[in-house]
Legacy VTK file of the C-alpha trace (Angstrom):
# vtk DataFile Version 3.0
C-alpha trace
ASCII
DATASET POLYDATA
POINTS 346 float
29.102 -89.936 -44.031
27.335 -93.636 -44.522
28.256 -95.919 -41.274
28.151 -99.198 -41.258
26.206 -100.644 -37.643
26.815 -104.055 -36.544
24.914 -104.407 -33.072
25.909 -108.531 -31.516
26.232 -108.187 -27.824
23.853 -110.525 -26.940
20.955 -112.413 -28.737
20.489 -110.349 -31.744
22.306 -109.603 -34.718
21.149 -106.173 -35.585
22.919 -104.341 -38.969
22.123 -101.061 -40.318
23.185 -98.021 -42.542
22.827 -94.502 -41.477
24.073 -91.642 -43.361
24.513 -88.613 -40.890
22.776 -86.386 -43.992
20.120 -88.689 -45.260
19.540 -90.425 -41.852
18.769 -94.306 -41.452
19.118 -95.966 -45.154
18.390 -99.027 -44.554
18.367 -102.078 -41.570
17.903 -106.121 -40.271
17.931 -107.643 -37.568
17.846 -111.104 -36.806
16.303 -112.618 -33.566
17.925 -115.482 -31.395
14.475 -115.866 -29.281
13.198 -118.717 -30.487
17.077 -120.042 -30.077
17.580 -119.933 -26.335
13.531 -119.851 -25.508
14.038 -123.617 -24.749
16.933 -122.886 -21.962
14.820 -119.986 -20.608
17.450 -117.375 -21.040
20.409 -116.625 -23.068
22.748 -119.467 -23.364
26.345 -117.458 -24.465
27.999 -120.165 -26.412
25.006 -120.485 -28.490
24.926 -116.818 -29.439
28.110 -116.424 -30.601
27.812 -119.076 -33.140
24.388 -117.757 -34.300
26.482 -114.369 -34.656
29.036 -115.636 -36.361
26.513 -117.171 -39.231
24.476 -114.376 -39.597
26.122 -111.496 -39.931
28.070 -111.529 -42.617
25.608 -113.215 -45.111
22.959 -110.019 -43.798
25.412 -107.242 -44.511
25.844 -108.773 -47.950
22.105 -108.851 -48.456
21.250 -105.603 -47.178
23.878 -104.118 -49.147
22.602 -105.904 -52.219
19.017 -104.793 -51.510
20.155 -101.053 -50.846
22.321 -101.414 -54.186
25.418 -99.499 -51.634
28.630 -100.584 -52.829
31.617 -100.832 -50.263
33.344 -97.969 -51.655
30.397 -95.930 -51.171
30.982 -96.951 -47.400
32.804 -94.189 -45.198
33.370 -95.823 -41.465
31.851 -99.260 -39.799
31.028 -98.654 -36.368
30.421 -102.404 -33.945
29.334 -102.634 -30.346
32.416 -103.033 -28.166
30.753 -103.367 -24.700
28.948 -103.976 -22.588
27.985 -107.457 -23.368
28.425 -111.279 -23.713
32.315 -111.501 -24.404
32.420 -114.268 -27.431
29.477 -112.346 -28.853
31.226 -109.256 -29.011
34.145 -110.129 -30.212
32.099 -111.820 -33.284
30.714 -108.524 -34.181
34.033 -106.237 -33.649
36.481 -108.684 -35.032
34.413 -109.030 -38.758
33.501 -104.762 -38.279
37.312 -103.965 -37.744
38.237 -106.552 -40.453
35.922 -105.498 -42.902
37.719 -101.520 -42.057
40.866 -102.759 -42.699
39.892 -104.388 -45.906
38.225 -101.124 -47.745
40.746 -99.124 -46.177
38.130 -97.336 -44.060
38.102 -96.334 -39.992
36.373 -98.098 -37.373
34.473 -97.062 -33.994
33.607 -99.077 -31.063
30.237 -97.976 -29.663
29.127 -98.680 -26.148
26.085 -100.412 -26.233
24.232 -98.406 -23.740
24.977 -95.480 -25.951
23.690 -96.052 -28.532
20.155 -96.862 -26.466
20.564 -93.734 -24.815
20.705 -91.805 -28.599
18.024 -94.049 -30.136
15.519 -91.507 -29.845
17.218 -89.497 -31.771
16.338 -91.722 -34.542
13.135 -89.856 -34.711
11.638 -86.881 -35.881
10.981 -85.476 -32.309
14.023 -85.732 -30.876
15.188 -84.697 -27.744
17.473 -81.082 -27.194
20.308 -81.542 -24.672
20.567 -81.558 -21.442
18.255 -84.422 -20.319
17.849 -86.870 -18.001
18.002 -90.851 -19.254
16.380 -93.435 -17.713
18.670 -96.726 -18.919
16.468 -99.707 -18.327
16.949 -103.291 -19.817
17.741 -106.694 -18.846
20.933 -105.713 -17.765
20.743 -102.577 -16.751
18.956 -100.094 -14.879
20.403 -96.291 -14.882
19.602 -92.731 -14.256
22.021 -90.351 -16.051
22.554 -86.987 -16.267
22.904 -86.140 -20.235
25.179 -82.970 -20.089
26.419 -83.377 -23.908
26.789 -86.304 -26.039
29.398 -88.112 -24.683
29.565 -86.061 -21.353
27.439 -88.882 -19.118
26.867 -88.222 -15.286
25.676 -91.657 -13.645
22.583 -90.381 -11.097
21.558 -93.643 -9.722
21.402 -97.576 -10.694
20.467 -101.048 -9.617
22.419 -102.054 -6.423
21.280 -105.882 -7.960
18.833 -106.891 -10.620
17.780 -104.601 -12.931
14.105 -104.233 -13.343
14.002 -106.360 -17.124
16.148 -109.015 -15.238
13.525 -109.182 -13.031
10.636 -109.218 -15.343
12.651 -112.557 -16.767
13.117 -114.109 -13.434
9.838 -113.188 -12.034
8.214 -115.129 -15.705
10.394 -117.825 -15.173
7.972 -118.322 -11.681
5.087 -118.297 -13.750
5.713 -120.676 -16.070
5.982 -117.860 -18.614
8.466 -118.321 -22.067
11.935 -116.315 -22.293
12.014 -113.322 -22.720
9.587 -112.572 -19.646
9.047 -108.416 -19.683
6.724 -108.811 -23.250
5.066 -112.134 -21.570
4.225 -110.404 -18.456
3.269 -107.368 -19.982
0.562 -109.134 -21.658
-0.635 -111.376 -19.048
-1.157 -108.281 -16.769
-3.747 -107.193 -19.371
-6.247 -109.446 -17.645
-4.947 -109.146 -13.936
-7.467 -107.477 -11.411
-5.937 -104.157 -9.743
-5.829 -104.367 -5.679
-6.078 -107.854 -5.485
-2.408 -108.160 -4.250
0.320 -104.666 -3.642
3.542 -105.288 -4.135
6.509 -102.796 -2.240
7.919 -100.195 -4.301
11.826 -100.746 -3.433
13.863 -98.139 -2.073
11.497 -95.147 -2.570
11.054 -94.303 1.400
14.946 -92.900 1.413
16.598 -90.332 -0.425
18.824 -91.629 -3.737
18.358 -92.508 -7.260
19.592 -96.131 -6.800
17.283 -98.829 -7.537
16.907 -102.108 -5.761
14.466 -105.006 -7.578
15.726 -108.539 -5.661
13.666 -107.917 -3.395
10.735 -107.573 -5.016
11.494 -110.730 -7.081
11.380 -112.442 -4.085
8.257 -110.880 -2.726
6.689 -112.135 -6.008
8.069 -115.531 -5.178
6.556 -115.432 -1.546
3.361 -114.567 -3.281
3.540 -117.144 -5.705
4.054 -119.519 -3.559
1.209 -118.291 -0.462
-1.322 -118.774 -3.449
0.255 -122.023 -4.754
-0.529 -123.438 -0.664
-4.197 -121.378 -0.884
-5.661 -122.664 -4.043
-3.221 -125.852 -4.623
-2.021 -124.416 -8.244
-1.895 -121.178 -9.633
-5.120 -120.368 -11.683
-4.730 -118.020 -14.656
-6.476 -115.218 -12.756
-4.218 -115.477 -10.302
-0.992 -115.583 -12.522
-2.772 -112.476 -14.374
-3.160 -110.269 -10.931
0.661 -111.416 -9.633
1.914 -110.063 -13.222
-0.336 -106.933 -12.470
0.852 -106.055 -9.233
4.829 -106.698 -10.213
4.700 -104.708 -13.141
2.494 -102.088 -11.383
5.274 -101.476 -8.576
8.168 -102.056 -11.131
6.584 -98.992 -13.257
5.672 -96.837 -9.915
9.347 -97.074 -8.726
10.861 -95.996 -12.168
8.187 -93.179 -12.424
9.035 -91.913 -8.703
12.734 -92.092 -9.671
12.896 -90.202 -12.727
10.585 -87.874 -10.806
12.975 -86.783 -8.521
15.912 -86.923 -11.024
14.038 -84.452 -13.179
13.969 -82.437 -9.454
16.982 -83.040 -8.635
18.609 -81.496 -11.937
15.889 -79.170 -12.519
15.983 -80.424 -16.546
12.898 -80.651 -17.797
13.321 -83.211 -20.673
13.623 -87.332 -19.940
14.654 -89.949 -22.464
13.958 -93.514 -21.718
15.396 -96.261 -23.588
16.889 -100.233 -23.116
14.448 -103.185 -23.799
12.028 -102.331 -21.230
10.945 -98.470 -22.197
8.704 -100.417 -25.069
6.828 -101.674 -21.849
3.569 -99.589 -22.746
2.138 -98.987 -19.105
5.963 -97.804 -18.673
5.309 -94.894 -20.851
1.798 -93.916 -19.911
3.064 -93.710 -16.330
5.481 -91.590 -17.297
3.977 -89.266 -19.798
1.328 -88.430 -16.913
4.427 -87.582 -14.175
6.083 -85.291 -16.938
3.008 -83.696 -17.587
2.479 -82.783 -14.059
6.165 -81.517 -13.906
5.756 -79.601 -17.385
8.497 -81.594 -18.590
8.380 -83.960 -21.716
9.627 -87.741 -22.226
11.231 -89.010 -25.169
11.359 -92.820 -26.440
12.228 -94.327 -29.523
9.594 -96.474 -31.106
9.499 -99.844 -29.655
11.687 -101.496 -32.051
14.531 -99.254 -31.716
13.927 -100.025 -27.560
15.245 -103.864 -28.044
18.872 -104.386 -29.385
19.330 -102.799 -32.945
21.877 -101.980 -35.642
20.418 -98.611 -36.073
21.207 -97.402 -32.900
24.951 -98.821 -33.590
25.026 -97.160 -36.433
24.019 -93.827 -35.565
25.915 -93.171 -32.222
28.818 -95.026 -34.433
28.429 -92.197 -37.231
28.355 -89.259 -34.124
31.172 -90.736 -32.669
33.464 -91.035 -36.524
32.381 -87.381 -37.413
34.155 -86.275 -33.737
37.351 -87.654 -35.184
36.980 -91.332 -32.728
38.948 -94.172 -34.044
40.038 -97.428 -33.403
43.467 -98.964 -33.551
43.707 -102.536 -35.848
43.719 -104.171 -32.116
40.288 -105.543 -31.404
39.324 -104.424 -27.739
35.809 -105.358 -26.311
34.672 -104.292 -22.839
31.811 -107.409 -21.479
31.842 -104.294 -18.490
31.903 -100.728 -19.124
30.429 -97.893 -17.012
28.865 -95.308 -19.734
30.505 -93.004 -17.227
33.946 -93.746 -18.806
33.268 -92.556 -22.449
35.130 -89.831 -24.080
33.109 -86.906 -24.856
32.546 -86.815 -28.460
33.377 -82.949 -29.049
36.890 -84.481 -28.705
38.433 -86.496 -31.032
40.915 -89.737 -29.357
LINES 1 347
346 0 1 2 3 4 5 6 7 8 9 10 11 12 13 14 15 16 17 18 19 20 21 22 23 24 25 26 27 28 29 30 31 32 33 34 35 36 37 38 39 40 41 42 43 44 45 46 47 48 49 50 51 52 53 54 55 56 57 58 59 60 61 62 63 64 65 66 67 68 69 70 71 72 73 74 75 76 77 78 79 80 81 82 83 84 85 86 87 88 89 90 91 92 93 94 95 96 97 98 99 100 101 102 103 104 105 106 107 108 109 110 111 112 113 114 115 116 117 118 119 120 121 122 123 124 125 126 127 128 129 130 131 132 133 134 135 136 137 138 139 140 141 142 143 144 145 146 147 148 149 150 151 152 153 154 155 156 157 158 159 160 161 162 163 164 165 166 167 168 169 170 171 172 173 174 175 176 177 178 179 180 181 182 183 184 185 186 187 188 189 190 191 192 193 194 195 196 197 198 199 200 201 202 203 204 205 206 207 208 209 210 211 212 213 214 215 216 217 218 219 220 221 222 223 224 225 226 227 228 229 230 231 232 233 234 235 236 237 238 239 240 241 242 243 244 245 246 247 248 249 250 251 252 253 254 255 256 257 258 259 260 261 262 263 264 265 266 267 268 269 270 271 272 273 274 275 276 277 278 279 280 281 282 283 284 285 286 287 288 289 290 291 292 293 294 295 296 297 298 299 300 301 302 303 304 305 306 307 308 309 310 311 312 313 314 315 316 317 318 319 320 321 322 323 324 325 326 327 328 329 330 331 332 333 334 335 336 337 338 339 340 341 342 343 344 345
């Protein structure tokens, strides 16, 4: 079966093929970065319309560079939700109009889904059961993975999830949209010990996260240096992005530590924008290790928004018999928890 993926739910237009026999065919993606990097964050409106110019005019090139014809095409599957609503609706409305058209069925794929099965885009893929760590500028999740569609919601962010506060907390800096890469990089150079951030909610029981507050401890630091030394220096700006990351990382890794406990699975998948956060990873291959458990992530492009990851939990999703109706239905909120499981067909 070759699936059509149209990913638009915020500021990327990703498009893809996958054939559930042959695996990923082909893909593009198209950034809005440089778009909204002037209005430090995503400005809706503005997405929409770059949506709305770009993804037609990419399907027709990547199906010209692929030579696939549209009657070689078996299903189109589009992100329905979560997501920016007019950027959504961009992406289903031309994905369930190009279905009707060739006479072919449609899927809406929840967004979060499809980052939870990206790593399956690789050859070491994860066996089921396993835990996922969600986490992204919009979310941050623990879930229980019983079966592909079966999701059990362990813990999430009672407020900002941790790449929402990577953004924020580069916006203080005087860092460029999008702020987890930018910090990332400036905490390269930053000096460890020279300032300890809290790690939220890790001296109670739970799998809830909580990262306001450590936005604002940032702030309060920020701003204790900016009275100290009269501006920030570099060094200091370098050893603030240290410390933030370094508790942001050391509160997932204690997390998914006692999720892995707490289910007594022994496999964890990470995925959303911010599992391509390197120090992320190595924090977490190191607590596996001393669980004898293993983590799973998809390589760092298929971390950000993608059409590959559309298209393949789109393909999973058409094989289980899922269809849409000619109505176009988008969700801007959806709890994963609410899916279908795919074993059964709607």
């Amino acid at each position: 079966m070759l699936v059509l993926g149209i990913e638009s739910s915020c500021d990327e237009t990703g498009i893809a093929f996958y054939d559930t026999e042959r695996g990923l065919i082909c893909e593009a993606l198209h950034s809005q970065i440089d778009l909204h990097s002037e209005y430090g964050g995503v400005v809706p409106e503005l997405a929409s319309r770059d949506h709305i110019r770009k993804t037609l005019p990419m399907i027709k090139q990547l199906m010209a560079e692929a030579n696939i014809a549209s009657s070689a095409i078996d299903g189109i599957a589009y992100t329905a939700g979560p997501g920016l609503i007019g950027a959504l609706l961009v992406g289903a409305s031309i994905g369930r109009s190009l279905a009707m058209a060739w006479g072919i069925p449609a899927v809406g794929v929840h967004h979060m889904e499809g980052h939870l099965l990206a790593p399956m885009l690789e050859q070491q893929s994860p066996d089921l059961p396993f835990v996922a760590l969600l986490v992204s500028g919009g979310h941050t999740q623990l879930i229980e993975v019983v079966a592909l569609g079966d999701y059990r919601l362990l813990g999430e962010s009672l407020d900002d999830a941790a790449g929402e506060a990577f953004d924020k907390t580069a916006k203080m800096l005087d860092l460029s949209y999008p702020g987890g890469p930018k910090i990332a990089a400036l905490a390269q150079t930053g000096e460890p010990g020279r300032f300890t951030f809290p790690r939220p909610m890790v001296n109670r029981p739970g799998l809830d996260f909580s990262f306001s507050g450590l936005k604002t401890f940032a702030r309060n630091t920020i701003i204790q240096c900016q009275q100290a030394e009269g501006e920030l220096t570099s060094q200091t700006k370098a050893d603030i992005a240290y410390a933030f990351e370094e508790a942001v990382v050391s509160t997932l890794s204690i997390k998914c530590k006692r999720a892995l406990k707490q289910t007594g699975l022994k496999r964890l998948v990470i995925a959303g924008g911010v599992s391509a956060n390197q120090r992320l990873r190595q924090a977490l291959e190191t607590m596996t290790g001393s669980q004898q458990a293993k983590v799973f992530y998809a390589r760092p492009e298929y971390c950000t928004d993608n059409g590959a990851m559309i298209a393949l939990a789109g393909a999973l999703r058409l094989q289980a018999g899922h269809r849409e109706p000619l109505a176009v239905n988008v969700k801007p909120r959806w709890p994963l928890t609410e899916l279908e499981p795919m074993q059964s067909s709607v």
